[in-house]
C-alpha positions as a Markdown table, in Angstrom:
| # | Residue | x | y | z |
|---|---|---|---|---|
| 1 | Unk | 0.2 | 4.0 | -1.9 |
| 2 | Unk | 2.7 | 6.4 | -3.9 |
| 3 | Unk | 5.9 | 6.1 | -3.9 |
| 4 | Unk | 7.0 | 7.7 | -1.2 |
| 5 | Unk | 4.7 | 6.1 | 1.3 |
| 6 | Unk | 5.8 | 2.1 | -0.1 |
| 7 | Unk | 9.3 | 3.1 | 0.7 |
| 8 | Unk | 8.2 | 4.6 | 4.2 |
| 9 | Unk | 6.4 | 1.6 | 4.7 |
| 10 | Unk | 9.4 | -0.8 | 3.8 |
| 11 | Unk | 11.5 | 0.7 | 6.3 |
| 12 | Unk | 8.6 | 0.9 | 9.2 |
| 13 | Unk | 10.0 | -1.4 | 12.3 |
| 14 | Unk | 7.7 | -3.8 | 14.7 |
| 15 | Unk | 7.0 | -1.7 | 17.7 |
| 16 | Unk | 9.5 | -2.8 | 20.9 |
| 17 | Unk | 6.4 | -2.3 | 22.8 |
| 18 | Unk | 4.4 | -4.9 | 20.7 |
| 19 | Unk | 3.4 | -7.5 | 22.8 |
| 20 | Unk | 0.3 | -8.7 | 21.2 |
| 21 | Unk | 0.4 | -10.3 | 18.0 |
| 22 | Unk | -3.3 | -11.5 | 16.2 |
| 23 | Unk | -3.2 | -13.7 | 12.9 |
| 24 | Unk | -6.4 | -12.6 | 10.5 |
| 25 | Unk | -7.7 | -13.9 | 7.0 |
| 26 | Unk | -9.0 | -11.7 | 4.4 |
| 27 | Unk | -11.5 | -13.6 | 2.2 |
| 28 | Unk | -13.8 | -13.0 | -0.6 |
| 29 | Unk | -14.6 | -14.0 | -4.2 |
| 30 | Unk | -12.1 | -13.2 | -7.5 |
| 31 | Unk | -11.3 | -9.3 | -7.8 |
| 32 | Unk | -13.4 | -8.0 | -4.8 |
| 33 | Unk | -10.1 | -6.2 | -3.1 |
| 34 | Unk | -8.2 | -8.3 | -1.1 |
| 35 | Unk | -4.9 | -7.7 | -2.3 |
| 36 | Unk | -5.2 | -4.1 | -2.4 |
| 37 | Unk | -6.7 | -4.0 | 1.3 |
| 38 | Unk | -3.8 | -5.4 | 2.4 |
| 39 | Unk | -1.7 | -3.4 | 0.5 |
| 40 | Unk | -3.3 | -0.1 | 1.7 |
| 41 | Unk | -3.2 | -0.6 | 5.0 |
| 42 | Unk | -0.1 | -2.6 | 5.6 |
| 43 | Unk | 3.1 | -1.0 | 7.2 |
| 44 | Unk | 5.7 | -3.0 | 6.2 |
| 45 | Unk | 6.0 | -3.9 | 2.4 |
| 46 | Unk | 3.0 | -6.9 | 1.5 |
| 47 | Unk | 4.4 | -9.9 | 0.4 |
| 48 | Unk | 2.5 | -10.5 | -2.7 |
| 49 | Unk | 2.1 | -13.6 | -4.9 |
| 50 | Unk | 0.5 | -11.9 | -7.9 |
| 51 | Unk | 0.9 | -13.2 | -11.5 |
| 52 | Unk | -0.1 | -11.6 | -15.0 |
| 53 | Unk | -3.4 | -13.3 | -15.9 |
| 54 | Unk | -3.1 | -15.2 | -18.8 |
| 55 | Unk | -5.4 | -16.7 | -21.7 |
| 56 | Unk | -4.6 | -19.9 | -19.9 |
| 57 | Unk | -7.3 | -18.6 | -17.0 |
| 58 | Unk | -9.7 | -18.3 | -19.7 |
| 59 | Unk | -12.8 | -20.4 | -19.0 |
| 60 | Unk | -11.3 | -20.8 | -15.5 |
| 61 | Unk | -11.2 | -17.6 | -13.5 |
| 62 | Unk | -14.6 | -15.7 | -13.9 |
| 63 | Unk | -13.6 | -12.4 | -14.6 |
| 64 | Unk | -17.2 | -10.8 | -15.0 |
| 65 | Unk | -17.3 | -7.8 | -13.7 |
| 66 | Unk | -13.5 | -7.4 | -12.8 |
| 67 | Unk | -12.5 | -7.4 | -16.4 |
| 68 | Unk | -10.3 | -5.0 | -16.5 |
| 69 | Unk | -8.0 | -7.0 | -13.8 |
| 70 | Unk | -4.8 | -8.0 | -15.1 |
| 71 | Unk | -3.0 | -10.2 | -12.4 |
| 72 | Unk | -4.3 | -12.3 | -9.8 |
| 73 | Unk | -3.2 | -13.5 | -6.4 |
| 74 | Unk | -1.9 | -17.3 | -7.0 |
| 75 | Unk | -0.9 | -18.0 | -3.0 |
| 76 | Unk | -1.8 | -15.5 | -0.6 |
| 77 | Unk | -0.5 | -11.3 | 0.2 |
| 78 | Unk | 1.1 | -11.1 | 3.9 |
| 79 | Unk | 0.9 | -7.4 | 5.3 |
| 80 | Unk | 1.3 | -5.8 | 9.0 |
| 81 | Unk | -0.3 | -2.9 | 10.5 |
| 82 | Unk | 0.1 | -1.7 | 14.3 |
| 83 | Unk | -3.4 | -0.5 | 15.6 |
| 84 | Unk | -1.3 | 1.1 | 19.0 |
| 85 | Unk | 1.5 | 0.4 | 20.7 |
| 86 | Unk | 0.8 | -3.4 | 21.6 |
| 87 | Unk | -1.4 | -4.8 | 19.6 |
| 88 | Unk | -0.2 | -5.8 | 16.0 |
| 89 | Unk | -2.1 | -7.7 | 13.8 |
| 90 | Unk | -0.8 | -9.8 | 10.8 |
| 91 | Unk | -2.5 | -9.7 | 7.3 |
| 92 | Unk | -3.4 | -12.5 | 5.2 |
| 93 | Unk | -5.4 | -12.2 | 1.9 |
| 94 | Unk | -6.4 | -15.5 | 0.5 |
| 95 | Unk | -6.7 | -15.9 | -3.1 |
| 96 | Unk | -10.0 | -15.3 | -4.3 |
| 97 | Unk | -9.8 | -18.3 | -7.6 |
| 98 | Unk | -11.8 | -21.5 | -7.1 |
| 99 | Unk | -8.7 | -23.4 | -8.1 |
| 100 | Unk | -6.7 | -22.1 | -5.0 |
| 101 | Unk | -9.3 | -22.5 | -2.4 |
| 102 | Unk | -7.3 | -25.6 | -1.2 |
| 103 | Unk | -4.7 | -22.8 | -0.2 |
| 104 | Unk | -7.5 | -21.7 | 2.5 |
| 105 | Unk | -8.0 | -24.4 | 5.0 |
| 106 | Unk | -3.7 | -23.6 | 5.5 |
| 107 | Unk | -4.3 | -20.3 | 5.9 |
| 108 | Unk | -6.8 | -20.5 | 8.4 |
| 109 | Unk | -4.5 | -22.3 | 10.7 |
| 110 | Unk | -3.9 | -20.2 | 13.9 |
| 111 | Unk | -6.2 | -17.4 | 12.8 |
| 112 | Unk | -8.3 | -15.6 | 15.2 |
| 113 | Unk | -10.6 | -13.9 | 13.0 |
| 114 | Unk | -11.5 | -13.1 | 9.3 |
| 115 | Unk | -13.1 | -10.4 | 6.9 |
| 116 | Unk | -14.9 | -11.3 | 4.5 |
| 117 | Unk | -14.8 | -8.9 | 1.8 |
| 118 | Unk | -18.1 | -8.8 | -0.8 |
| 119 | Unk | -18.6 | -7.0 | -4.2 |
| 120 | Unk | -22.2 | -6.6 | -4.1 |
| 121 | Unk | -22.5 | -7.2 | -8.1 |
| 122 | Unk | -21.2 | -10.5 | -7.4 |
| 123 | Unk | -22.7 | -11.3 | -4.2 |
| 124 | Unk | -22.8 | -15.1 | -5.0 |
| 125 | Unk | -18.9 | -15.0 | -5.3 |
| 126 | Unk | -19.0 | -14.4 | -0.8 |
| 127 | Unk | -20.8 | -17.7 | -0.5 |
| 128 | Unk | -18.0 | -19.9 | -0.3 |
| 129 | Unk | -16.2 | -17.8 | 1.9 |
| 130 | Unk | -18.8 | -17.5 | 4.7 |
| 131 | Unk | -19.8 | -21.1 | 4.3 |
| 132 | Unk | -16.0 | -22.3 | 5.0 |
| 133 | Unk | -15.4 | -20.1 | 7.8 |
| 134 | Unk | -19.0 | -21.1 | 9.7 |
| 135 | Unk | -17.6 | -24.7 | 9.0 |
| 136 | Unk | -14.2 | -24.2 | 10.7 |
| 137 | Unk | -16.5 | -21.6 | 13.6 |
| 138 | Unk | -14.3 | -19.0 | 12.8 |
| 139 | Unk | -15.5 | -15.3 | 13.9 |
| 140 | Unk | -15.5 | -12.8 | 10.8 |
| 141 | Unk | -17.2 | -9.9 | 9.7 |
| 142 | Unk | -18.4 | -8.5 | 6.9 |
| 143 | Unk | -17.1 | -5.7 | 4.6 |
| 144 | Unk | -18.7 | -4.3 | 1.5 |
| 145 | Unk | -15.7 | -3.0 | -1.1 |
| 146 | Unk | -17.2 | 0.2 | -3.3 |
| 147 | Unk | -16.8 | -0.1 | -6.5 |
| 148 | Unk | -19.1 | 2.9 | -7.8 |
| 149 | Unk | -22.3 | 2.5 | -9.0 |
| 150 | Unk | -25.9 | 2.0 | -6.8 |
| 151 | Unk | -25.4 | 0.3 | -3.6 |
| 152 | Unk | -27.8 | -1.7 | -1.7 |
| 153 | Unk | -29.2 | -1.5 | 1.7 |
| 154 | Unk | -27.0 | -3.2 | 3.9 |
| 155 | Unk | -29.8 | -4.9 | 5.4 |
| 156 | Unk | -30.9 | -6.3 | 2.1 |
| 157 | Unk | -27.3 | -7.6 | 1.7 |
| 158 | Unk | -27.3 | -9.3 | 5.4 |
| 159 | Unk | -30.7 | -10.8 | 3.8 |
| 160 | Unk | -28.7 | -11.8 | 0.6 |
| 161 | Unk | -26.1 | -13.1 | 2.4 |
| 162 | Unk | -28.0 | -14.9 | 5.3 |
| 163 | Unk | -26.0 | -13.1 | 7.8 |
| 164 | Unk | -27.0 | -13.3 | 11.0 |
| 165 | Unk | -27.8 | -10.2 | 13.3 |
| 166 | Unk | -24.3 | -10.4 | 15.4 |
| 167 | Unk | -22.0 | -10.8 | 12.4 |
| 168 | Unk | -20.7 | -7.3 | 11.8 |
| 169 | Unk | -21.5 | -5.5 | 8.4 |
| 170 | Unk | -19.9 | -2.4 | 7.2 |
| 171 | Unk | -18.8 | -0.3 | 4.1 |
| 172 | Unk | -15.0 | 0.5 | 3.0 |
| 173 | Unk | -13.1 | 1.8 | 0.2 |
| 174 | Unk | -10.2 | -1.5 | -0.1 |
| 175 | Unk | -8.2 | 1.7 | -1.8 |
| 176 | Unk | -8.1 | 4.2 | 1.5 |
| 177 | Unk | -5.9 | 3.1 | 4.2 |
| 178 | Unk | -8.2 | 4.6 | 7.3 |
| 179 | Unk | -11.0 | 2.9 | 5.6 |
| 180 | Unk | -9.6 | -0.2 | 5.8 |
| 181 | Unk | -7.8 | 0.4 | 9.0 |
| 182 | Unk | -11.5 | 1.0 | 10.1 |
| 183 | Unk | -12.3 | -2.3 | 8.8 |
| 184 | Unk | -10.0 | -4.3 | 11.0 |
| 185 | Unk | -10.6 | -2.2 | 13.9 |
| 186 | Unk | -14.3 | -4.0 | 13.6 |
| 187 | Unk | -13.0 | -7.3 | 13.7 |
| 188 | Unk | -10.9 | -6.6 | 16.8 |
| 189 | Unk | -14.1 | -5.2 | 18.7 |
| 190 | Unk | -15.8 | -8.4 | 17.3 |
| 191 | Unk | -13.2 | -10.6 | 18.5 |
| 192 | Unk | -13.4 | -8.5 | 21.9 |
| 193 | Unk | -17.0 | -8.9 | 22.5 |
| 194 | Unk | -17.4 | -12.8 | 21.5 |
| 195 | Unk | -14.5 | -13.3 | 23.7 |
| 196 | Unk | -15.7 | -10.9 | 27.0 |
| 197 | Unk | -19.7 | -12.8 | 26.1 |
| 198 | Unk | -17.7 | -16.3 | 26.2 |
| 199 | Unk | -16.1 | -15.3 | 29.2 |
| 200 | Unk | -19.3 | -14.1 | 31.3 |
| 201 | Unk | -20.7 | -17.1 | 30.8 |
| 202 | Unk | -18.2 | -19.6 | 32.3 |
């Protein structure tokens, strides 16, 4: 966001009309986009927890492929974004670090739903991710951040990833706000459906 926009979106107020309010995790391995998901498609101004990275990470935080990052999300980044007039949801990207993983059972407290964000050079990194949030039965989808460069098939990613056929997989840009708007939008439907099948069959 330039300038103008972050100071647009520091003044935007919740919606008198909102009246449904969902609480969502954004998840993924060190560097894959989670802070600046939130960031692009937030209204209001994300809270953000992010320190300079320091030598002391060294040996710690894999930098790989992200080497060029120079702080790192140390809590988590809160955001809000109004998809209409009533529903809002609230935005919570947990840090990506193996030392601050304890941070995510917390954050999953009262959340409906998650997105799993994947850099497909470091498709190992979206492991732990999907494993915790199968563990706590938590419905999520998939989303696969660009960062230039050949992509894989989707399919051969759901096959990397052991996805199974009803977990929602999709491409966004982290940096473009109606990409990532697109991206939640997916989760919703997800949510939708799982809770319209779960209905039916009671």
């Amino acid at each position: 966001m330039d300038l103008k926009s972050s100071d647009q979106a520091a003044r935007t107020p919740l919606r008198s009309t909102a009246s449904d309010g969902l609480k969502i995790v954004i998840v993924g391995g060190f560097g894959v986009g989670k802070t600046t998901l939130v960031r692009s498609v937030s209204e209001i101004r994300p809270l953000s927890t992010e320190e300079t990275m320091t030598r002391a990470g060294v040996g710690i935080d894999d930098a790989g492929d992200v080497q060029d990052k120079t702080t790192t999300t140390v809590a988590f980044d809160f955001g809000r974004i109004s998809l209409n007039n009533e529903m809002v949801l609230y935005l919570f990207g947990a840090p990506g670090q193996q030392r601050f993983w304890f941070l995510w059972d917390r954050l999953f407290s009262g959340t409906l739903g998650a997105v799993v964000l994947v850099d497909t050079r470091r498709v190992e990194d979206s492991w732990y991710a999907i494993d915790r949030l199968e563990h706590h039965g938590m419905p999520f989808i998939v989303a696969r951040n660009h960062f230039g460069g050949p992509m894989p098939e989707l399919e051969d990613l759901r096959k990397a990833l052991d996805l199974s056929d009803d977990v929602p997989l999709i491409d966004c840009d982290a940096r473009e706000r109606e990409s990532g708007k697109a991206v939640l939008i997916t989760l919703v439907n997800h949510l939708y459906r799982l809770s319209t099948a779960l209905e039916g069959a009671h």
